[in-house]
C-alpha positions in Angstrom: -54.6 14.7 -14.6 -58.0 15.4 -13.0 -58.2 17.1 -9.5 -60.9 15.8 -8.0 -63.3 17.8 -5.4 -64.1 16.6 -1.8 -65.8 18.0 1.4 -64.3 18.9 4.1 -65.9 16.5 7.1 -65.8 17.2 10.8 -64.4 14.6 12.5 -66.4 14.8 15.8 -69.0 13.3 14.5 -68.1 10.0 15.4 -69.0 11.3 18.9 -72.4 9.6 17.9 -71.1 6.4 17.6 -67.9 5.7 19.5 -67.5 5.7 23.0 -66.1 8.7 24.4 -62.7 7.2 25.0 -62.4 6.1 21.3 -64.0 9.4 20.5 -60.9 11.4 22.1 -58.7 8.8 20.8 -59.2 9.5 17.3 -59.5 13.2 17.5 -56.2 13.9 19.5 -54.6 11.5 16.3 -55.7 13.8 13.7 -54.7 17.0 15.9 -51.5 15.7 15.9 -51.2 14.5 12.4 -52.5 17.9 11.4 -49.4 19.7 13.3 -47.1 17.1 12.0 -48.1 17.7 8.3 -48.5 21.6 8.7 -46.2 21.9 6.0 -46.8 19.1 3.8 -49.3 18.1 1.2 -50.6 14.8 1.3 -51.7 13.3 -2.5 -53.8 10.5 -3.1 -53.7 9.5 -6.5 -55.6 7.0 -8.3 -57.3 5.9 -11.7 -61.2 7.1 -11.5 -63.1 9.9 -9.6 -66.4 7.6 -8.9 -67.3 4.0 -9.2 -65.8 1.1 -7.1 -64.6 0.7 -3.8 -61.2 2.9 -3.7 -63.1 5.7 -5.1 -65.6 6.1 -2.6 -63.2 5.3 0.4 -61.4 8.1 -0.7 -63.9 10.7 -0.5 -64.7 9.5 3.0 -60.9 9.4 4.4 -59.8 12.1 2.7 -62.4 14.6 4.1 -61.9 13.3 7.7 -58.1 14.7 6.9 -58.9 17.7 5.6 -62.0 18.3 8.4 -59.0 18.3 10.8 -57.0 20.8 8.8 -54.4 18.5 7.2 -53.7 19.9 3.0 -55.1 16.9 1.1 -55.3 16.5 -2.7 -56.7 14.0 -4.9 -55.9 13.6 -8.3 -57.2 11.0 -11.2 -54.7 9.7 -13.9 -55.8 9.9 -17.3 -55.3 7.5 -20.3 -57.3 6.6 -23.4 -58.5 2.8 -23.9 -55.4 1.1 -24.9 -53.8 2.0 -21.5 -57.3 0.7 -19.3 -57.0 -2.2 -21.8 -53.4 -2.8 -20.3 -54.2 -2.2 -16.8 -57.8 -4.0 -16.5 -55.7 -7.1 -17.8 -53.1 -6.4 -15.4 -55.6 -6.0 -12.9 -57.5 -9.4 -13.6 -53.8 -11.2 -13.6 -53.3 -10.3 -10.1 -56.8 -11.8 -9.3 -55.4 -15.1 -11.5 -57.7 -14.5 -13.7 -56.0 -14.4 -17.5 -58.2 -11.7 -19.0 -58.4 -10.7 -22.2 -54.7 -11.6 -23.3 -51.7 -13.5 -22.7 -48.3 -12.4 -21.4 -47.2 -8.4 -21.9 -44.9 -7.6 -24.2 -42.6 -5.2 -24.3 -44.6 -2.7 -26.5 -47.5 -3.0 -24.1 -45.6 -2.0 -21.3 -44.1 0.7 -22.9 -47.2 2.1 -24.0 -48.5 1.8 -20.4 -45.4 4.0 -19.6 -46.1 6.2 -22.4 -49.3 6.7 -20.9 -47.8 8.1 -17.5 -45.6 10.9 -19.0 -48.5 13.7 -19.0 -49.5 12.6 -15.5 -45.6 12.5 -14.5 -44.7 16.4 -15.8 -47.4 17.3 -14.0 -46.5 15.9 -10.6 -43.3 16.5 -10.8 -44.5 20.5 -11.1 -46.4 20.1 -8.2 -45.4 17.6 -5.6 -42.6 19.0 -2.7 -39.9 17.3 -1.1 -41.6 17.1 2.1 -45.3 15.8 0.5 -46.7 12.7 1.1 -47.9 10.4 -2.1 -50.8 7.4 -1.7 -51.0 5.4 -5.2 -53.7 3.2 -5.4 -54.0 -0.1 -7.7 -52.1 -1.1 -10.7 -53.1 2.0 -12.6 -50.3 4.7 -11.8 -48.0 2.4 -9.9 -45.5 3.2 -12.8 -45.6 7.2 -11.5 -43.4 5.5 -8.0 -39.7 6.2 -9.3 -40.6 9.7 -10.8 -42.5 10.5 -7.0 -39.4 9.7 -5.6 -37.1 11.7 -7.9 -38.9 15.0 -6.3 -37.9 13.6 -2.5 -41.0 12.8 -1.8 -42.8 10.3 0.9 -44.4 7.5 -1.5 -46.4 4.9 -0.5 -48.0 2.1 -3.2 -51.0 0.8 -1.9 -52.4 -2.1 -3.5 -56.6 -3.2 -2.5 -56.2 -6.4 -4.6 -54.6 -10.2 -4.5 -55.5 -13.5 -3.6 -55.3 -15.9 -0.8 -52.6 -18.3 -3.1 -50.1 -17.2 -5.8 -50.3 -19.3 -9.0 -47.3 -18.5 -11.7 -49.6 -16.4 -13.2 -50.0 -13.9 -10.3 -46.5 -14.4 -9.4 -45.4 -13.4 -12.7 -47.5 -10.2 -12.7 -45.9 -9.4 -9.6 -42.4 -9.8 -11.0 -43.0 -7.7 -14.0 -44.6 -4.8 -11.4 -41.8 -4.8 -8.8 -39.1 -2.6 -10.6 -41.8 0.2 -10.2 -42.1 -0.1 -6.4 -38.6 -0.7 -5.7 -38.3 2.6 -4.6 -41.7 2.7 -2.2 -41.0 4.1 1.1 -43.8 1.4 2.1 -46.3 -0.6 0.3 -49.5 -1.1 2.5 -51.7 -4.3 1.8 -55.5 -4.8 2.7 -54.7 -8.8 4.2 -51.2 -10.6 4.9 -51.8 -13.2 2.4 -51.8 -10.4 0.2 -48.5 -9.2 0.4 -46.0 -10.4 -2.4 -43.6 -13.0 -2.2 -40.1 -11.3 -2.0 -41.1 -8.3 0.2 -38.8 -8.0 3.4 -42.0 -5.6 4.7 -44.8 -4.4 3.9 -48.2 -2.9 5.7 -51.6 -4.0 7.0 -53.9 -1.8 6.8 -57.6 -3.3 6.0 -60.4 -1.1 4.0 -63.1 0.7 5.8 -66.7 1.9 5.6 -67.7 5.6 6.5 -71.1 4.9 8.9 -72.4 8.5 8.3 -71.9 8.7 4.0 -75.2 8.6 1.6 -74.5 4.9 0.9 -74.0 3.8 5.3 -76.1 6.6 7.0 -79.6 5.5 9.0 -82.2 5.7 7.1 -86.0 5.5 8.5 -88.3 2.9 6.6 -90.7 5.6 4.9 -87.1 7.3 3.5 -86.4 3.3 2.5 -89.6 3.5 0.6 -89.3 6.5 -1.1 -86.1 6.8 -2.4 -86.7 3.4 -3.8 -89.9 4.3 -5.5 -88.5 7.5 -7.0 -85.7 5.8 -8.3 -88.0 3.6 -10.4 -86.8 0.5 -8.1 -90.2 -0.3 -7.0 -93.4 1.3 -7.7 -95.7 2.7 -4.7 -97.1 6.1 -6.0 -95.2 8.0 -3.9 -94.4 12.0 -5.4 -92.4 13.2 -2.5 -88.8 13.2 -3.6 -87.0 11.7 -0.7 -83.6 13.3 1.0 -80.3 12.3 2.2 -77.6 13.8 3.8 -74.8 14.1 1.8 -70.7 13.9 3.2 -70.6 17.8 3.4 -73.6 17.6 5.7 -76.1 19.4 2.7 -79.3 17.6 2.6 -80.5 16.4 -1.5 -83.2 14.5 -2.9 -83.1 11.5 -5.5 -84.5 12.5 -8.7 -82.7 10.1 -11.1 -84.2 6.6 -12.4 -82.6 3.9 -12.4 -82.8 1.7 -15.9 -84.5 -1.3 -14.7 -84.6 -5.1 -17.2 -87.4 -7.0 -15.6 -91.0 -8.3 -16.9 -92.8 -6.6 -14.1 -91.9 -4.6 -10.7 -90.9 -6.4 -8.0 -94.3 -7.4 -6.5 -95.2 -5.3 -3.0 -94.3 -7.0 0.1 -92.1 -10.1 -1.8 -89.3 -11.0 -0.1 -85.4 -9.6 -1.5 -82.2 -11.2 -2.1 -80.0 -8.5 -3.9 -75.7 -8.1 -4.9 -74.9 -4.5 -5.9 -71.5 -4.7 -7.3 -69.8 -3.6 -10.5 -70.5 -5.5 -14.3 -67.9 -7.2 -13.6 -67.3 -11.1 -14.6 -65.1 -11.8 -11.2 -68.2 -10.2 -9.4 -70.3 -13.4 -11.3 -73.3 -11.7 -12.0 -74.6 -14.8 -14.3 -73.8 -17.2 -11.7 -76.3 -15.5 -9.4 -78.6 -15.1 -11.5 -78.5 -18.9 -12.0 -77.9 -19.7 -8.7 -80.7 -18.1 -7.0 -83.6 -18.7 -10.5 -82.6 -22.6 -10.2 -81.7 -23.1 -6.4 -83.9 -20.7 -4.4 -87.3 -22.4 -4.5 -90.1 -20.1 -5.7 -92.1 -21.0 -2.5 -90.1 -18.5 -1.0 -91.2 -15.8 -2.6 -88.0 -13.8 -3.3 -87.0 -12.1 -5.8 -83.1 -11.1 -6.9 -82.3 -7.6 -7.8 -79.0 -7.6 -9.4 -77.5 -3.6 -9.0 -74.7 -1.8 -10.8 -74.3 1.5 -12.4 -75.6 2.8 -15.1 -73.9 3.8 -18.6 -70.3 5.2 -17.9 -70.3 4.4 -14.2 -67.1 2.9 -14.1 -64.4 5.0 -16.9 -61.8 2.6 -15.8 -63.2 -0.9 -16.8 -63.3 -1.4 -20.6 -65.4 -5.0 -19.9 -68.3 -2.9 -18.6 -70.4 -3.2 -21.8 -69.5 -6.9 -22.2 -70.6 -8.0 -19.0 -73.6 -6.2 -19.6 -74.6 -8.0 -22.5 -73.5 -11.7 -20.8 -76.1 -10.7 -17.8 -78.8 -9.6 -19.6 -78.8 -12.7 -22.2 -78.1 -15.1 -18.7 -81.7 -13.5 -17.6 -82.8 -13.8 -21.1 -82.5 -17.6 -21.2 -84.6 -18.5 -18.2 -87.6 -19.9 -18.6 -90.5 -17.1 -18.0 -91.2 -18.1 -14.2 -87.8 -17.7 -13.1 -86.8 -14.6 -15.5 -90.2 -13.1 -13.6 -88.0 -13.1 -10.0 -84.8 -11.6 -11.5 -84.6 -8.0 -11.9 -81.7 -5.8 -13.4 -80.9 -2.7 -11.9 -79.0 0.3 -13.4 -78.6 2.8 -11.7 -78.2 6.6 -12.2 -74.5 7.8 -11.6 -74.6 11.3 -12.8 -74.3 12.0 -8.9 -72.3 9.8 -6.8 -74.1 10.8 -3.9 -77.3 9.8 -5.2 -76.2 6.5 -6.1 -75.2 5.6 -2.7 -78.3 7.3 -1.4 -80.6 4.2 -3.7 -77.8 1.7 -2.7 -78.5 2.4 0.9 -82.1 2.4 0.7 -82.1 -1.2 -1.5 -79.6 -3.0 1.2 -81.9 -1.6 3.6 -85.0 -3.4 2.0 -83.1 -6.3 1.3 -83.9 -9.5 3.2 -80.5 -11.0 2.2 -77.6 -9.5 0.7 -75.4 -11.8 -1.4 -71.7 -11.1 -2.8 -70.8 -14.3 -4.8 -67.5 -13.1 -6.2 -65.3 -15.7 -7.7 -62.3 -13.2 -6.7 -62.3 -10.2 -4.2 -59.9 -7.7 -2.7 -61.6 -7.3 0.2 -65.2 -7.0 -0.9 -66.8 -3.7 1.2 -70.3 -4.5 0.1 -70.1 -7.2 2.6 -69.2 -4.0 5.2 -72.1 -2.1 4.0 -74.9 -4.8 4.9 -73.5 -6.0 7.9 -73.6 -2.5 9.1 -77.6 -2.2 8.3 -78.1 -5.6 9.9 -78.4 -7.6 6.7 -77.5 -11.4 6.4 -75.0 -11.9 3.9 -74.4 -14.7 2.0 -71.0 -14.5 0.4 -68.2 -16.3 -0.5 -65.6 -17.5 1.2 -62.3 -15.5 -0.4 -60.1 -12.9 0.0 -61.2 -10.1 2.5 -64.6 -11.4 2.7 -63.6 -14.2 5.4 -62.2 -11.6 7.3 -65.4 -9.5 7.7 -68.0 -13.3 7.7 -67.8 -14.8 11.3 -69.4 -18.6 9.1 -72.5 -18.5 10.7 -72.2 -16.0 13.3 -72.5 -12.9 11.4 -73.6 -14.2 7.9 -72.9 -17.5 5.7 -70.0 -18.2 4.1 -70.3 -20.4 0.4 -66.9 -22.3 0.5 -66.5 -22.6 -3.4 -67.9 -19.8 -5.2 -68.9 -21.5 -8.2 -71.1 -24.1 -6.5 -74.5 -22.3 -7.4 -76.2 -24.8 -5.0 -74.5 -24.4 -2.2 -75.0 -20.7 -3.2 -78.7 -21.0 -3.2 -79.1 -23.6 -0.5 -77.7 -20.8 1.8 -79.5 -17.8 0.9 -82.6 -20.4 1.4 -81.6 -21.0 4.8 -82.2 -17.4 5.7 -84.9 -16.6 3.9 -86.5 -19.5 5.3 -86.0 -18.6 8.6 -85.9 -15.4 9.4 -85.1 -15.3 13.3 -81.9 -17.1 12.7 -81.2 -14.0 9.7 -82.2 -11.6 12.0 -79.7 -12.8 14.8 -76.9 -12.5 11.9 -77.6 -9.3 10.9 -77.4 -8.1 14.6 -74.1 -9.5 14.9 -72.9 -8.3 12.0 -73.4 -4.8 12.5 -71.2 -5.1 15.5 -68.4 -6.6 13.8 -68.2 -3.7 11.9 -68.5 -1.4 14.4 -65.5 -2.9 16.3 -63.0 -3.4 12.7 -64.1 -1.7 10.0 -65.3 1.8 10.3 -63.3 4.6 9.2 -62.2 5.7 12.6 -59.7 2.4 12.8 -58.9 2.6 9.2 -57.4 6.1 9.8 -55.9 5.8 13.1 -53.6 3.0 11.3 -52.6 5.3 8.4 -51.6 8.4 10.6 -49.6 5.7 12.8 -47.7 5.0 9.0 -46.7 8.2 8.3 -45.9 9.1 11.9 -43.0 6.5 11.5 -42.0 7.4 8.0 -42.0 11.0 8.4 -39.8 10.3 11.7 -37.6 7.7 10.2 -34.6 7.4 8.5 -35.7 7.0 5.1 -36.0 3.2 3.7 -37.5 2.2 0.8 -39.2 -1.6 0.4 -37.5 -4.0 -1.4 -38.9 -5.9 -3.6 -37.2 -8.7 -4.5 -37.9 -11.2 -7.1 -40.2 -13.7 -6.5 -38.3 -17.5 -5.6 
């Protein structure tokens, strides 16, 4: 296993955001968690250090905890590419998506388990009866019964679903539940998330953290610059630009990103731009066709289509295949519209710095878009509302939570209708009073839901009633 290294983050900084009530509120939670933990560890434990959602919440929530003096640890499963291979398909079936196979087979899952014996020895070396475990996703959800063998607290919490079960996601669930039998709770990001079967489960939506690289205000010249130094857009400027990173160190972005595109994005043109993992339930083709044959050129917008660079994402074997899909989708417009789509890859080395150039190119955006045919919850959508941006998203999983339909952004009912797609992100482009009304709302939709302040305050109130408790464990029963 791989321990992975966090800062410590003061959590009175949220002073300069909340209200002083909620201010007081959230501090006098962690005080107390902090005594009620002093002699506990709590583990979070998942499958990759950087790239994707979980990943960066961690870093964010997990500081907060340890700012207030609470022992965290973090710690990254290993496997080679058979066991990814297993889980990314496991992954896509829980999104009803088949993947690259049919049913597993016996062998496969008992690779998978193979897989999990390092990572089990070592917890079971290191993890106390009184310690608190957070698994995350698919990936170590098999480590549940040997967590519980050392006595202790073990939640599963799972970022992923869908609004409907279809036998395909309800058989992935059934071949999962004898791992989470034992669960002292399972926590969910939406009701219609939670499995068919459970007699209780949690609700505990994702968060953003407002004051991280990829969140924190940025002033228009900072906009500017990190962009231009990271190759995104061309304006002469030398100066490398800084950030603040979590630890409260300032740095500057140095890195490039790899850009596919026939020229730079012209100065002044209008932006409509999804970051998002290579990912095919992210539908990077589909945008691309969506906005080169529905978004009129009249408008003057171009799309930047963002996502890390080579080895951004060790968990995801499909990474290099997607790749290849999106760059021959751009490939096969005709030269006019191939000139308004731009690819963006950006550097990774230091996940700081990426969220540092993904702040500074929502921030420039005009419209943000996330047309995912399937979504856990879908922060990105978090992340521009917070900087005022319209999105135009669709209309699935946790993303209708955050999208008040045409109150704080527009919601595209079927994902895979490119015109409706494009017809929307029209709609604000061409009228930008209407966008700018959005964006203003959004921003306060995620102030009042989905900061980390809320997201927190809900999972001390968890393990204030587990750790009192008599111990129960979730049952997971089969699926009718």
């Amino acid at each position: 296993m791989q321990d992975v290294e966090f800062a410590a983050i003061p959590p009175d900084r949220f002073r300069r955001i909340l209200d002083s009530s909620s201010a007081r509120r959230f501090e006098r939670a962690l005080s107390e968690a902090a005594e009620r933990c002093s002699d506990r560890t709590v583990w979070s434990i998942n499958s990759t250090p950087k790239g994707g959602g979980v990943a960066e919440m961690l870093s964010s929530l997990l500081g907060y905890l340890a700012g207030a003096g609470i022992d965290v640890r973090w710690s990254v499963i290993e496997g080679d590419d058979d066991f990814f291979r297993i889980t990314k398909r496991i992954h896509n079936r829980l999104h009803d998506s088949e993947g690259d196979g049919g049913p597993f087979d016996e062998d496969e899952l008992a690779r998978y388990e193979r897989c999990l014996i390092g990572s089990a020895r070592e917890l079971r070396d290191r993890v106390r009866q009184r310690d608190i475990v957070i698994l995350h996703d698919p990936q170590p959800i098999g480590l549940v019964p040997v967590l519980k063998d050392t006595g202790a607290t073990v939640l599963w919490r799972c970022h992923i679903g869908v609004d409907h079960a279809s036998p395909l996601v309800s058989e992935t669930w059934n071949m999962l539940r004898p791992f989470i039998a034992g669960a002292d709770a399972i926590v969910f990001s939406r009701e219609a998330y939670v499995w068919s079967g459970l007699d209780r489960a949690e609700i505990i939506p994702p968060s953003i953290d407002a004051f991280s690289p990829k969140n924190q205000d940025l002033d228009p010249g900072t906009v500017a610059g990190i962009l231009s130094q990271a190759g995104l857009f061309s304006d002469g400027r030398e100066e490398a630009p800084r950030f603040e990173r979590l630890d409260g160190t300032s740095a500057s972005v140095t890195r490039k990103a790899r850009m596919v595109e026939e020229s730079p994005v012209p100065p002044g043109a209008r932006i409509v731009t999804q970051v998002s993992r290579w990912d095919r339930l992210k539908d990077p083709t589909g945008v691309i066709r969506g906005f080169a044959r529905h978004v009129p050129e009249d408008l003057d917008a171009h799309l930047i289509l963002a996502g890390p660079g080579a080895d951004g994402v060790a968990d995801d074997p499909e990474t290099d295949e997607v790749v290849r899909e999106v760059e021959q989708a751009r490939r096969d417009l005709p030269f006019e519209q191939r000139a308004r789509v731009h690819l963006a890859f950006l550097p990774v080395r230091d996940e700081e710095e990426n969220s540092a150039i993904v702040n500074a190119l929502q921030r420039r955006s005009d419209v943000v878009v996330q047309k995912s045919l399937a979504e856990g919850f879908g922060l990105t959508v978090a992340e521009a509302m917070w900087k005022e941006r319209p999105v135009v998203a669709s209309g699935i999983g946790g993303i209708q939570d955050q999208i008040s339909d045409g109150e704080s952004g527009l919601l595209v009912g079927d994902p895979t209708d490119l015109d409706a797609f494009g017809r929307a992100v029209s709609e604000l482009l061409a009228d930008p009073v209407r966008a700018g009304d959005m964006g203003r709302a959004a921003r306060q939709r995620v102030c009042r839901d989905y900061l980390a302040t809320r997201h927190l305050l809900q999972f001390l109130d968890l393990v204030r009633r587990l750790v009192q408790s008599p111990r129960r464990s979730a049952s997971a029963g089969t699926d009718p």
